[in-house]
Every structure is written in structure tokens, then in C-alpha cells.
C-alpha positions as CSV (number, residue, x, y, z in Angstrom):
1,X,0.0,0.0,0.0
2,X,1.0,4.1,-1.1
3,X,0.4,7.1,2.0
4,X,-0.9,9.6,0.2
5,X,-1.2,13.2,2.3
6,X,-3.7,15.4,0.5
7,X,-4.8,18.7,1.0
8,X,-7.4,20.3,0.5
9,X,-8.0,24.2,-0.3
10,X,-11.3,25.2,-0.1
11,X,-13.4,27.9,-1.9
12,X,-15.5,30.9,-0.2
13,X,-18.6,29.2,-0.8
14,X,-19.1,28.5,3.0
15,X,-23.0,28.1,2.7
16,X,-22.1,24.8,0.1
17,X,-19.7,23.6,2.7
18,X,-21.5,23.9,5.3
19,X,-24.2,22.1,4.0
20,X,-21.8,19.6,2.6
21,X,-19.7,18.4,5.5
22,X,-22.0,16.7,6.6
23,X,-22.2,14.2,3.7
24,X,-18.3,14.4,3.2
25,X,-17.7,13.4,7.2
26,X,-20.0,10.1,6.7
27,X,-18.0,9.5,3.6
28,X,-14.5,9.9,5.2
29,X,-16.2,7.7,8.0
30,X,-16.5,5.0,5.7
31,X,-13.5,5.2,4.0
32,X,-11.7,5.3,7.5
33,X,-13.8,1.6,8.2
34,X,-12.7,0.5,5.1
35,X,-9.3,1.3,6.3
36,X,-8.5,3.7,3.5
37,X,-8.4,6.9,5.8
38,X,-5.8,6.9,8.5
39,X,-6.3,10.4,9.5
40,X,-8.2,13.6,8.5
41,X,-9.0,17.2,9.8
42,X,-9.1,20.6,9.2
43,X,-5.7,23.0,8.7
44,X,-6.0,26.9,9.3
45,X,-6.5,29.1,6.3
46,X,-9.7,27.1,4.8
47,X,-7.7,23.6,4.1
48,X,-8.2,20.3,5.4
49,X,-5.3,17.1,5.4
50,X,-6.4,13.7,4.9
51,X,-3.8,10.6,5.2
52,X,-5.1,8.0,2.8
53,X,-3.8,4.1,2.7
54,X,-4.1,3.0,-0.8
55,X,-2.9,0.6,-3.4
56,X,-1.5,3.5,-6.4
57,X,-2.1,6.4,-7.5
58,X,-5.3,5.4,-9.4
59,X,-7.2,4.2,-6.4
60,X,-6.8,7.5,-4.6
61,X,-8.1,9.8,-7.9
62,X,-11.0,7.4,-7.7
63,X,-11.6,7.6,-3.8
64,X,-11.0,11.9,-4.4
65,X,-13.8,11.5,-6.7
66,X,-16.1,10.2,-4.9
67,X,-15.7,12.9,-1.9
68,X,-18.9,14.5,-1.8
69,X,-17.0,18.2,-1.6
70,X,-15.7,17.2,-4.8
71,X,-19.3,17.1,-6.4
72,X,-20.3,19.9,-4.7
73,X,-17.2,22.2,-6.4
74,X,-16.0,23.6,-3.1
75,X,-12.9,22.3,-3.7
76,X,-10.3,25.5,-4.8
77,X,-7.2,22.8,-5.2
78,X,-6.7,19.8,-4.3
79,X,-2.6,18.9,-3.5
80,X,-1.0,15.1,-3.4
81,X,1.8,14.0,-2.3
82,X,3.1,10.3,-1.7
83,X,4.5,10.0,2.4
84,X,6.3,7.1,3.7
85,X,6.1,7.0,7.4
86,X,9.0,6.3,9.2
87,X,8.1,6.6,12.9
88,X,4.9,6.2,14.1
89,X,1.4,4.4,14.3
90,X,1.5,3.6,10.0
91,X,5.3,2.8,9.9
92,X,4.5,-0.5,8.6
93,X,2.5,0.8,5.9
94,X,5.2,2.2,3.7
């Protein structure tokens, strides 16, 4: 399995996220019981960071896609970067 540590950038639209997160929190909730989350929460300055367990590259553009924030167009960027824990609770994932 690939860490991925993805950030998210959100737009203004605050009304659209608000009404959102509920939908994207019970989706990050199943991803973390299908054991594809490891971590997520929000970052100061309208981002968010989400540590996602996957097999490649492909299988995390396809679990982004299905985030309901993505649908609703809140998303300003969305950042990716492959992390291998060294030290730590998923040391034994990379």
C-alpha cells in the first residue's frame, strides 16, 4: 500500500460547505472503516489534510472522486503527495 497526504483548499462558498460536510464526514467515515483513511482534519487558512492508505495512484483519484465536496465544487485545489512513514502508528504501511 502508497500514504498519500492530500490537502485540501477550499473555496469561499461557506454556505455549500457547510451544507456539505455533513455528507463528506460520513463518507471519510467510511472510508476510515474500510481502512483507506488513516487520518483527516481541518488545517488553518480554509484547508483540510487527509492521510489516505491505498494501493497506487489510481485508487486515490478514484476515492477523491467520490468525496462529496468534490461534487459539490468547493474544492479550490486539491494537493497530493506520496508520504512514507518512518516513525509512528503507520510505519508498517510504507
Amino acid at each position: 500500500m502508497t500514504v498519500y497526504a492530500v490537502q485540501y483548499t477550499y473555496t469561499d462558498d461557506t454556505a455549500t460547505l457547510d451544507a456539505v460536510r455533513p455528507e463528506h464526514r460520513a463518507y471519510l467515515r467510511a472510508c476510515l472503516e474500510a481502512g483507506t483513511l488513516l487520518a483527516s482534519g481541518p488545517l488553518a487558512g480554509g484547508r483540510a489534510l487527509l492521510l489516505l492508505s491505498v494501493a497506487d495512484r489510481a485508487a486515490l483519484d478514484t476515492l477523491l472522486a467520490g468525496d462529496p465536496f468534490r461534487g459539490a465544487g468547493v474544492l479550490a485545489s486539491v494537493d497530493v503527495a506520496e508520504w512514507k512513514p518512518v516513525i509512528g502508528p503507520w510505519a508498517e504501511l510504507a
